[in-house]
PyMOL Python script that loads the backbone (N, CA, C, O; Angstrom):
from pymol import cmd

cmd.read_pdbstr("""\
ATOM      1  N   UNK A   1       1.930  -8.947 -14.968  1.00  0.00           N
ATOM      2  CA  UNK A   1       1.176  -7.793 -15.427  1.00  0.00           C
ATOM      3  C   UNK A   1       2.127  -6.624 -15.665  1.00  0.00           C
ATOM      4  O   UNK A   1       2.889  -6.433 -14.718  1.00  0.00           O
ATOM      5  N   UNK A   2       2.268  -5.795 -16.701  1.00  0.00           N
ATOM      6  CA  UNK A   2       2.686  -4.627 -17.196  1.00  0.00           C
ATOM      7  C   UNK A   2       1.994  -3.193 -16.569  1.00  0.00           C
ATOM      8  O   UNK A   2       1.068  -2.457 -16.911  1.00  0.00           O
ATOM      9  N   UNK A   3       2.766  -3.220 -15.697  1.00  0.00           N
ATOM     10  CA  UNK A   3       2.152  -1.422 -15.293  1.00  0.00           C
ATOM     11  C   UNK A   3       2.744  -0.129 -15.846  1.00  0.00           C
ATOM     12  O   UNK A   3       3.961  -0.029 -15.694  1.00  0.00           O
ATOM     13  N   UNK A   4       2.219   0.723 -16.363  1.00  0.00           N
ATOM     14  CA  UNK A   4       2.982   1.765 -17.120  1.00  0.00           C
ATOM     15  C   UNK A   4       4.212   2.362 -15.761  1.00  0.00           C
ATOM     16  O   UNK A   4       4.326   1.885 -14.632  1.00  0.00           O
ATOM     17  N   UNK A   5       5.036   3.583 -16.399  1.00  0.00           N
ATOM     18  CA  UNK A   5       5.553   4.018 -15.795  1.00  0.00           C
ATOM     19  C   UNK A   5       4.875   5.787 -14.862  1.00  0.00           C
ATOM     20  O   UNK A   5       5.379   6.652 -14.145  1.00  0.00           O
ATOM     21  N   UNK A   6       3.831   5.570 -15.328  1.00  0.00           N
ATOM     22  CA  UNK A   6       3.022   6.363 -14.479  1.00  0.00           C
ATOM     23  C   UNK A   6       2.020   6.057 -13.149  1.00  0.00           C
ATOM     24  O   UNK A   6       1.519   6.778 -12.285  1.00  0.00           O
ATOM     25  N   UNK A   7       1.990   4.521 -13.458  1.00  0.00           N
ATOM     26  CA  UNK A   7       1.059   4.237 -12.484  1.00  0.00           C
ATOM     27  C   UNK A   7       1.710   3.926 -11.305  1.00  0.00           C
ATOM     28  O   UNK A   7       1.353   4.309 -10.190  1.00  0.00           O
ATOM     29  N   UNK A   8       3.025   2.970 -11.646  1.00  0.00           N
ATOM     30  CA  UNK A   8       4.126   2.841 -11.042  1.00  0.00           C
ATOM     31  C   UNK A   8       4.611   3.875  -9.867  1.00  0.00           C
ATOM     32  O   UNK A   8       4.814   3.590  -8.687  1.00  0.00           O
ATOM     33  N   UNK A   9       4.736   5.109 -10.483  1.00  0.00           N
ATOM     34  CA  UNK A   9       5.130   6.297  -9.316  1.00  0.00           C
ATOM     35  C   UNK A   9       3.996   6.708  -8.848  1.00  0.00           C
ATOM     36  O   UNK A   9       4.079   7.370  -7.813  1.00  0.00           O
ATOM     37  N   UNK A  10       2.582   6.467  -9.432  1.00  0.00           N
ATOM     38  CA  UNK A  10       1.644   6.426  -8.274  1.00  0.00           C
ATOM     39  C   UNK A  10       1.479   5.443  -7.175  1.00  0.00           C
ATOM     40  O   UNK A  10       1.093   5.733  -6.042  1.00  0.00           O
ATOM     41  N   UNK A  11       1.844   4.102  -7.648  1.00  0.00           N
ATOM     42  CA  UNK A  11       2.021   3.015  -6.639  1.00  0.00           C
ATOM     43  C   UNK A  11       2.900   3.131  -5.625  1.00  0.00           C
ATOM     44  O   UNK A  11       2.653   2.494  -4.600  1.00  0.00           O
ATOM     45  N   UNK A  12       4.372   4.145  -5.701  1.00  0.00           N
ATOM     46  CA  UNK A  12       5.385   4.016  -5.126  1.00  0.00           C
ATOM     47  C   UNK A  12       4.813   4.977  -3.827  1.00  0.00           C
ATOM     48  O   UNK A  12       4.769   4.724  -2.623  1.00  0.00           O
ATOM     49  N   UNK A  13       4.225   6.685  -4.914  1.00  0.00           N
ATOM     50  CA  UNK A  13       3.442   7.679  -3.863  1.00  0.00           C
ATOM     51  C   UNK A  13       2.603   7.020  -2.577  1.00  0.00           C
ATOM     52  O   UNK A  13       2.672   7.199  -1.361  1.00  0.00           O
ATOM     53  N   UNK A  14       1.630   6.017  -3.585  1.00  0.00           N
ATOM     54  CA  UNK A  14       0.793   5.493  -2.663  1.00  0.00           C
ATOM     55  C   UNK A  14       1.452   4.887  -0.829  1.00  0.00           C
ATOM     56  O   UNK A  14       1.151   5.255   0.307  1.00  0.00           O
ATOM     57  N   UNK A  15       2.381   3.891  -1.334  1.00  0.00           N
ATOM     58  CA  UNK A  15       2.950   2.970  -0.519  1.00  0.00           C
ATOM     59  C   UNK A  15       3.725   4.808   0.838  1.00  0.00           C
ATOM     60  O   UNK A  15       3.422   5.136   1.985  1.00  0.00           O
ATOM     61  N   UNK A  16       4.446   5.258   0.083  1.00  0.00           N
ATOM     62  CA  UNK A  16       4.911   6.386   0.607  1.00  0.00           C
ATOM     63  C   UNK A  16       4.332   6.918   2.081  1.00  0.00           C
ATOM     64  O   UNK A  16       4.768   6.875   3.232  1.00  0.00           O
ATOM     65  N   UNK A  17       2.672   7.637   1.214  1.00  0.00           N
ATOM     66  CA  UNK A  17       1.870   8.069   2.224  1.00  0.00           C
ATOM     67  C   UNK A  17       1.525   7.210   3.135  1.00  0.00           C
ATOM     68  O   UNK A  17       2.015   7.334   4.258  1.00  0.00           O
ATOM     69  N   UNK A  18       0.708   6.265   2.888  1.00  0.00           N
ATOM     70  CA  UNK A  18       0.540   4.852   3.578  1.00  0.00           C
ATOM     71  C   UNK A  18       1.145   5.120   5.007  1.00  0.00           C
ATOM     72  O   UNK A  18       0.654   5.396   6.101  1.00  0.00           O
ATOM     73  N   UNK A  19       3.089   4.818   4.279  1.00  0.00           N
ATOM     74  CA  UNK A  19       3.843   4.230   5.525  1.00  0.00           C
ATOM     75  C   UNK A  19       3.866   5.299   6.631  1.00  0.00           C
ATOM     76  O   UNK A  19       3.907   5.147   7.852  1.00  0.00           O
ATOM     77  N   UNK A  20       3.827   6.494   5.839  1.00  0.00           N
ATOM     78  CA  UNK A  20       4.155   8.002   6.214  1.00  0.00           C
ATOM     79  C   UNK A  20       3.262   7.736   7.740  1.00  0.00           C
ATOM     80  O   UNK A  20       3.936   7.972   8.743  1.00  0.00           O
ATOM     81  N   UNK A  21       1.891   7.294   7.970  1.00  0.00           N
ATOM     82  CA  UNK A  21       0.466   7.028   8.575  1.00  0.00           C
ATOM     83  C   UNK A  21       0.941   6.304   9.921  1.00  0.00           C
ATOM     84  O   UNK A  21       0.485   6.425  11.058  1.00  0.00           O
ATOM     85  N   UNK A  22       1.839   5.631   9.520  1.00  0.00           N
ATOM     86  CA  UNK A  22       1.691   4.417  10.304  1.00  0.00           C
ATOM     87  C   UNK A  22       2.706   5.296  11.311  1.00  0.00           C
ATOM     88  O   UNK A  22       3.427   6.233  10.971  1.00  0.00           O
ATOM     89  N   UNK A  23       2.512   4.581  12.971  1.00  0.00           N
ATOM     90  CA  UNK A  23       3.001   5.455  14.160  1.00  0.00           C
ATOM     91  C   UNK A  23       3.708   4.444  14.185  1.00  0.00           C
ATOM     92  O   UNK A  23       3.342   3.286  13.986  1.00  0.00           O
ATOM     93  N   UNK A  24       5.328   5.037  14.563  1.00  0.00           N
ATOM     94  CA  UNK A  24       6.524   3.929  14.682  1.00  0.00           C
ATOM     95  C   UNK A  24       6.106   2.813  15.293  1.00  0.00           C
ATOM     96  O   UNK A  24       6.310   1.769  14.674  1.00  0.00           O
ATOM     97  N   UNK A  25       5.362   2.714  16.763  1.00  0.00           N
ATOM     98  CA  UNK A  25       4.739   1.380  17.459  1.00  0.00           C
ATOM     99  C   UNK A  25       4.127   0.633  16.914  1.00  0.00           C
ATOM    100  O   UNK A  25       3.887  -0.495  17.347  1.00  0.00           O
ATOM    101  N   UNK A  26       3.665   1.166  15.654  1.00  0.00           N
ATOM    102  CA  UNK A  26       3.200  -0.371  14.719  1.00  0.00           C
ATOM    103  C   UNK A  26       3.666  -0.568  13.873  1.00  0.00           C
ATOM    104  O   UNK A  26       3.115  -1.335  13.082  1.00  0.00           O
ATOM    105  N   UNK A  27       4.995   0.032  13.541  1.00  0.00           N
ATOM    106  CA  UNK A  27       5.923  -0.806  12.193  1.00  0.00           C
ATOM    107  C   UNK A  27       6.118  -1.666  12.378  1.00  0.00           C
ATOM    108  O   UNK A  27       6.845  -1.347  13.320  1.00  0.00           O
ATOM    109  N   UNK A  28       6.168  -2.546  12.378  1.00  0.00           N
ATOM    110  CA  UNK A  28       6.497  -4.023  12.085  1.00  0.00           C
ATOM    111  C   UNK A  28       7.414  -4.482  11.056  1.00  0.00           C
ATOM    112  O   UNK A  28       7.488  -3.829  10.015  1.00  0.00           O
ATOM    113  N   UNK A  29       8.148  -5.564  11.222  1.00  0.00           N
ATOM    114  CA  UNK A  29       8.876  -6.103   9.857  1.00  0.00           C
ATOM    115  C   UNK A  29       8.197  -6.513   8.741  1.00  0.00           C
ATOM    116  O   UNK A  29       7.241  -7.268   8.920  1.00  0.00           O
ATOM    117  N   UNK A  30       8.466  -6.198   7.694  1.00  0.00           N
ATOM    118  CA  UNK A  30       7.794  -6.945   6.662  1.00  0.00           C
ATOM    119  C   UNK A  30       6.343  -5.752   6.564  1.00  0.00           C
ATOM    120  O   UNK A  30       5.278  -6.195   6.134  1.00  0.00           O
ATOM    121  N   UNK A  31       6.408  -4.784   6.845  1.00  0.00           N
ATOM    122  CA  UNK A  31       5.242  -4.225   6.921  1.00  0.00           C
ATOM    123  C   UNK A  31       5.239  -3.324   5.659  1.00  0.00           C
ATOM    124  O   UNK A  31       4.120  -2.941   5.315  1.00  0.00           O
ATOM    125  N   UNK A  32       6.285  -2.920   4.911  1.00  0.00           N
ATOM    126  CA  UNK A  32       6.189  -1.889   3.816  1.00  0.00           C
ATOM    127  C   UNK A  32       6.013  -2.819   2.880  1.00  0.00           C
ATOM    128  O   UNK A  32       5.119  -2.587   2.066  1.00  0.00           O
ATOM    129  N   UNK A  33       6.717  -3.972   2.749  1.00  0.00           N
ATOM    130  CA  UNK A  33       6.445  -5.175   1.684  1.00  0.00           C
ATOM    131  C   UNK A  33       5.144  -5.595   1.943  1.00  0.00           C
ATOM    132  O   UNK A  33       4.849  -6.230   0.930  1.00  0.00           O
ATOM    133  N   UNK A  34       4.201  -5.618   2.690  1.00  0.00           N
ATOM    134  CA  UNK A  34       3.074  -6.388   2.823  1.00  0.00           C
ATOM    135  C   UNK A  34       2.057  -4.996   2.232  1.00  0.00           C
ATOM    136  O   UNK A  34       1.205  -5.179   1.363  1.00  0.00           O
ATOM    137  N   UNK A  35       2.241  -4.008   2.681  1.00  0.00           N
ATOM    138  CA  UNK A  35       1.487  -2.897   2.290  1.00  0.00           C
ATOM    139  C   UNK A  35       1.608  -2.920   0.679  1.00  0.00           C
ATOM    140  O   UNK A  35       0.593  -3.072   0.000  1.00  0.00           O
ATOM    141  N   UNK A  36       3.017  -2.748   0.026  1.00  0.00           N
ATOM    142  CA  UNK A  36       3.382  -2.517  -1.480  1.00  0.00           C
ATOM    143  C   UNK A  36       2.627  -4.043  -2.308  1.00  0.00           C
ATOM    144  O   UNK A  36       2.238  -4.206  -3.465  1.00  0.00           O
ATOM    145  N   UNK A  37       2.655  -4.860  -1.257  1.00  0.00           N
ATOM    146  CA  UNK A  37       1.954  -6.280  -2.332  1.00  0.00           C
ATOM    147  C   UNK A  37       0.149  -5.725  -2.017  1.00  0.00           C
ATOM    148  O   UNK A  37      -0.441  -6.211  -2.981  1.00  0.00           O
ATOM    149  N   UNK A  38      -0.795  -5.052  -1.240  1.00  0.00           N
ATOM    150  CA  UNK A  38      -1.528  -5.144  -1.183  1.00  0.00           C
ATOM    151  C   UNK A  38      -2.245  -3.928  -2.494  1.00  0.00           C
ATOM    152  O   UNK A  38      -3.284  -3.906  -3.154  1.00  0.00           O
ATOM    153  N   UNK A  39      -0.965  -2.988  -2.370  1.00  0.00           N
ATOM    154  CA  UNK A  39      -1.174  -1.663  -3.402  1.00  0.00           C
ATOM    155  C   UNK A  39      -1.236  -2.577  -4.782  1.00  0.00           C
ATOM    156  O   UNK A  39      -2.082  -2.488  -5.672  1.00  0.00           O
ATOM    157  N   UNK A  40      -0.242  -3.371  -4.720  1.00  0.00           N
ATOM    158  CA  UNK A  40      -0.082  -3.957  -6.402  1.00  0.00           C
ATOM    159  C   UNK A  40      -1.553  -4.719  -6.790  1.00  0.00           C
ATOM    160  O   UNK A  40      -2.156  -4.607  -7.858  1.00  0.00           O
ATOM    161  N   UNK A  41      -1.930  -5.482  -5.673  1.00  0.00           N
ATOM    162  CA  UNK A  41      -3.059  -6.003  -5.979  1.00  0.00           C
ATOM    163  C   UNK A  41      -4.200  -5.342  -5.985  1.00  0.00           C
ATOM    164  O   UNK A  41      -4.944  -5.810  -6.847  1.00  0.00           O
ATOM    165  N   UNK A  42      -4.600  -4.591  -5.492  1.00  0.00           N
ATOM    166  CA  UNK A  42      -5.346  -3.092  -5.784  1.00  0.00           C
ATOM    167  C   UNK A  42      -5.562  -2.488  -7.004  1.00  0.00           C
ATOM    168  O   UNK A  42      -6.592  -2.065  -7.529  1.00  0.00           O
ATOM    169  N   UNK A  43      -4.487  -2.519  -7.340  1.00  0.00           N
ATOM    170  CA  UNK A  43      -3.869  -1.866  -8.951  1.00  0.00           C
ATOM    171  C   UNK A  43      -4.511  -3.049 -10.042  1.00  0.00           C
ATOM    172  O   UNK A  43      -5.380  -2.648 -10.816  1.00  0.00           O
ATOM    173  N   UNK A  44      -4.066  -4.601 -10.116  1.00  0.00           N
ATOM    174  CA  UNK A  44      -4.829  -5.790 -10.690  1.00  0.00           C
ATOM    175  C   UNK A  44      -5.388  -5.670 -11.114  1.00  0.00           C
ATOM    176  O   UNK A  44      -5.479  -5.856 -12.328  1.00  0.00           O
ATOM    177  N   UNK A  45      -6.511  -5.082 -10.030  1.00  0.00           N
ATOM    178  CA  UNK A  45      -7.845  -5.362  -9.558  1.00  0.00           C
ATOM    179  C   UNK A  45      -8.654  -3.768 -10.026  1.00  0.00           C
ATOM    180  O   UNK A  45      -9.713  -3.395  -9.520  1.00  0.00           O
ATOM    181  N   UNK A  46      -7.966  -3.077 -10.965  1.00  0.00           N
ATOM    182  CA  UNK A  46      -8.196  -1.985 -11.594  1.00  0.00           C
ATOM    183  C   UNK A  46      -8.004  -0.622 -10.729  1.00  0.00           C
ATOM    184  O   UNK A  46      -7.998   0.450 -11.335  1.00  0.00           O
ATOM    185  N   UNK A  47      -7.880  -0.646  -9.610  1.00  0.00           N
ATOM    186  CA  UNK A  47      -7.867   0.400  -8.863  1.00  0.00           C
ATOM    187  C   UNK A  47      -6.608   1.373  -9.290  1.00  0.00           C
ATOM    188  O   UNK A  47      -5.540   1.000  -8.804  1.00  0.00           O
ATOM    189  N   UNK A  48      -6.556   2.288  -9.927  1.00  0.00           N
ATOM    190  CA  UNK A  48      -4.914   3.252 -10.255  1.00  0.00           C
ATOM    191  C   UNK A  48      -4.961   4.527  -9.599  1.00  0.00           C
ATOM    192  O   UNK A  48      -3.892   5.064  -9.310  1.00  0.00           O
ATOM    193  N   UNK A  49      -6.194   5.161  -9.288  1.00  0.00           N
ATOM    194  CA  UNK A  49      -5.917   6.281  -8.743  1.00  0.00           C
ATOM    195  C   UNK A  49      -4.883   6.191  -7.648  1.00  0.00           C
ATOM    196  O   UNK A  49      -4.552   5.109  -7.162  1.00  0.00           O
ATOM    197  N   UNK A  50      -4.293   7.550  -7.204  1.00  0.00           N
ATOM    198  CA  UNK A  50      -3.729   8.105  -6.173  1.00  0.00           C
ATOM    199  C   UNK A  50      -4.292   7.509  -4.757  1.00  0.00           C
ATOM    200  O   UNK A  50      -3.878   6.728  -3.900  1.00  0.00           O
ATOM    201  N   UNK A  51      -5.072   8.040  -4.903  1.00  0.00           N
ATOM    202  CA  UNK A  51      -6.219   8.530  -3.573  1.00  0.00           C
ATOM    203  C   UNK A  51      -7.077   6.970  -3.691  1.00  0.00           C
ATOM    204  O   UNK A  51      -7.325   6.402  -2.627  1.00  0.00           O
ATOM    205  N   UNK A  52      -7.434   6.430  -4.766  1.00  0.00           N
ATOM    206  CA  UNK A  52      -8.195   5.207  -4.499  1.00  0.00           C
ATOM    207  C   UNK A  52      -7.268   4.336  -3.619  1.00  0.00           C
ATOM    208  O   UNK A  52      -7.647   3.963  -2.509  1.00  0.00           O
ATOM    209  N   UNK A  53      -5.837   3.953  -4.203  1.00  0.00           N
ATOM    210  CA  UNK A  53      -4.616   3.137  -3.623  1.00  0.00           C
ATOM    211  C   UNK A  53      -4.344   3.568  -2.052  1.00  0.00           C
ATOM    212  O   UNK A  53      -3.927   2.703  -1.281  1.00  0.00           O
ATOM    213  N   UNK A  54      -4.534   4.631  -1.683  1.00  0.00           N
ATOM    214  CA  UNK A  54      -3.865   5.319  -0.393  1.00  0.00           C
ATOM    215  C   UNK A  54      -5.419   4.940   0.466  1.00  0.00           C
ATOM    216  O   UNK A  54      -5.192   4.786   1.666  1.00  0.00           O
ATOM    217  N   UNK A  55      -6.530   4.808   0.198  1.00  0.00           N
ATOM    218  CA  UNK A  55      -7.499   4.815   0.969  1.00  0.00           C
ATOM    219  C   UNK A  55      -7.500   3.182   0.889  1.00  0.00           C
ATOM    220  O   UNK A  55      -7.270   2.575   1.935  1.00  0.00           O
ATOM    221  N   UNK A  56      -7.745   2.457  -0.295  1.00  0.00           N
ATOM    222  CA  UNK A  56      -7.709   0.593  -0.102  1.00  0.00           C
ATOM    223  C   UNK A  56      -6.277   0.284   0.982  1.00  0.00           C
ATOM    224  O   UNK A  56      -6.309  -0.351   2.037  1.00  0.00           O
ATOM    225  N   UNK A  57      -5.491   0.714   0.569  1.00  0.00           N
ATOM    226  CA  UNK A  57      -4.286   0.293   1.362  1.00  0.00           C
ATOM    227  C   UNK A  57      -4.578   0.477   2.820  1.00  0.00           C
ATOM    228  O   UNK A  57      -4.532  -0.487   3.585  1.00  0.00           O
ATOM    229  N   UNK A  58      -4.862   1.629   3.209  1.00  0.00           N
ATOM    230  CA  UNK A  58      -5.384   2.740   4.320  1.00  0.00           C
ATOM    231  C   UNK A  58      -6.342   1.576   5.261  1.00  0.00           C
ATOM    232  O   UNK A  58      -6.108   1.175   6.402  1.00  0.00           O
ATOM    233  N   UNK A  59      -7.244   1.287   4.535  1.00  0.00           N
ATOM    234  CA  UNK A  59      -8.315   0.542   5.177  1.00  0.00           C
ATOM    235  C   UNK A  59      -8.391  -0.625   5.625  1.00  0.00           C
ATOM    236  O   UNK A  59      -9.313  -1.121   6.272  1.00  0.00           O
ATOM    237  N   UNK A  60      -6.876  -1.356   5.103  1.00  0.00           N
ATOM    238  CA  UNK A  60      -6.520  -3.050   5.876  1.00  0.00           C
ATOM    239  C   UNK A  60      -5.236  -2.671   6.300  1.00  0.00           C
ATOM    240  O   UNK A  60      -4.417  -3.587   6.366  1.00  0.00           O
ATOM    241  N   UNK A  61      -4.867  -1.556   6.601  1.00  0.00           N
ATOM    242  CA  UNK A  61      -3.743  -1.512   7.629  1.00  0.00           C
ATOM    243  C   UNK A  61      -3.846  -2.156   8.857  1.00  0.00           C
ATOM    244  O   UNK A  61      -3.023  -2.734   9.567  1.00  0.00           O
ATOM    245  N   UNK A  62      -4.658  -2.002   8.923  1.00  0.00           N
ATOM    246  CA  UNK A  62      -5.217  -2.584  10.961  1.00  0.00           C
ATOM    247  C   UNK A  62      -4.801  -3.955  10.552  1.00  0.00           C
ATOM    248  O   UNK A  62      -3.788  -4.381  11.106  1.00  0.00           O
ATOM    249  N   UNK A  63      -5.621  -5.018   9.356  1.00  0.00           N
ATOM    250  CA  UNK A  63      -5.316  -6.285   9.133  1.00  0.00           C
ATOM    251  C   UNK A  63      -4.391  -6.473   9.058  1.00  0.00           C
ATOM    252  O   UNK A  63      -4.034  -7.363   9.830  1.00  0.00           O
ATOM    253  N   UNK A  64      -2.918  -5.692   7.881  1.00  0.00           N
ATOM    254  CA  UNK A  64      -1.673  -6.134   7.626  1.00  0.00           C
ATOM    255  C   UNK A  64      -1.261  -6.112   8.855  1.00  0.00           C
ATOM    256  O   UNK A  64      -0.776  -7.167   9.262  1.00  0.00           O
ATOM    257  N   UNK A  65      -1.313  -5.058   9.718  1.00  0.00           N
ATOM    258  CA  UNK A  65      -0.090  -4.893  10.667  1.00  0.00           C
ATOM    259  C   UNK A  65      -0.682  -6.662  11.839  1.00  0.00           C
ATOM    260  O   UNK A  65      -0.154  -7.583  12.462  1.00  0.00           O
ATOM    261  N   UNK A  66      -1.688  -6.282  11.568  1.00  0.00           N
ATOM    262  CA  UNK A  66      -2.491  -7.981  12.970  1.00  0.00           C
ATOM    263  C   UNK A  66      -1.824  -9.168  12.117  1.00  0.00           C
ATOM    264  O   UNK A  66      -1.334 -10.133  12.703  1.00  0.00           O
ATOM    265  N   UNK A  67      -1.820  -9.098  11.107  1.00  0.00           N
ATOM    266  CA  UNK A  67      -1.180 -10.503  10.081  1.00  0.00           C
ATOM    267  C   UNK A  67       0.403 -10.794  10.800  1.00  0.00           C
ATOM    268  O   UNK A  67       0.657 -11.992  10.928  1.00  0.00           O
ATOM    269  N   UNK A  68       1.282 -10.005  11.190  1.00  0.00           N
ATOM    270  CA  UNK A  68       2.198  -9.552  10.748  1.00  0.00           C
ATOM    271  C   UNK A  68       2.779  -9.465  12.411  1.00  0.00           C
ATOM    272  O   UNK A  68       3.971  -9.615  12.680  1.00  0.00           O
ATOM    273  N   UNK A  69       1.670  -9.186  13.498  1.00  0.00           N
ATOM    274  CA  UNK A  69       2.548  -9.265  14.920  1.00  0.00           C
ATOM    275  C   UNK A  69       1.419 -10.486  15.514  1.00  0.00           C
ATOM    276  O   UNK A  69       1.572 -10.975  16.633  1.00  0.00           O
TER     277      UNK A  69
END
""", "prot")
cmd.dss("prot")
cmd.show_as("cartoon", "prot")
cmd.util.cbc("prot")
cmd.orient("prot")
């Protein structure tokens, strides 16, 4: 899939804030890559806003990080 170069630095913002959220005790490995594949698929799946990406992402954090330890 072709994402412009605008949506792109919203995807990057997105992932940004996201990680920004997360309290060092639950970083995990593999946790910014699992977040950035969930933003991309978000995006797919038509979602481009800012704020839409930062809240979908936002809302299976609890899941990525449980996937993941």
């Amino acid at each position: 899939m072709q994402y412009s170069s605008e949506l792109i630095h919203t995807m990057r913002q997105a992932l940004e804030t996201v990680m920004a959220s997360v309290p060092a005790h639950q970083s995990v490995f593999g946790l910014k890559a699992a977040v950035a594949e969930y933003i991309l698929h978000a995006a797919a799946h038509g979602q481009t806003s800012y704020d839409g990406l930062v809240t979908a992402a936002s809302d299976q954090l609890h899941v990525i990080i449980a996937m993941l330890t």
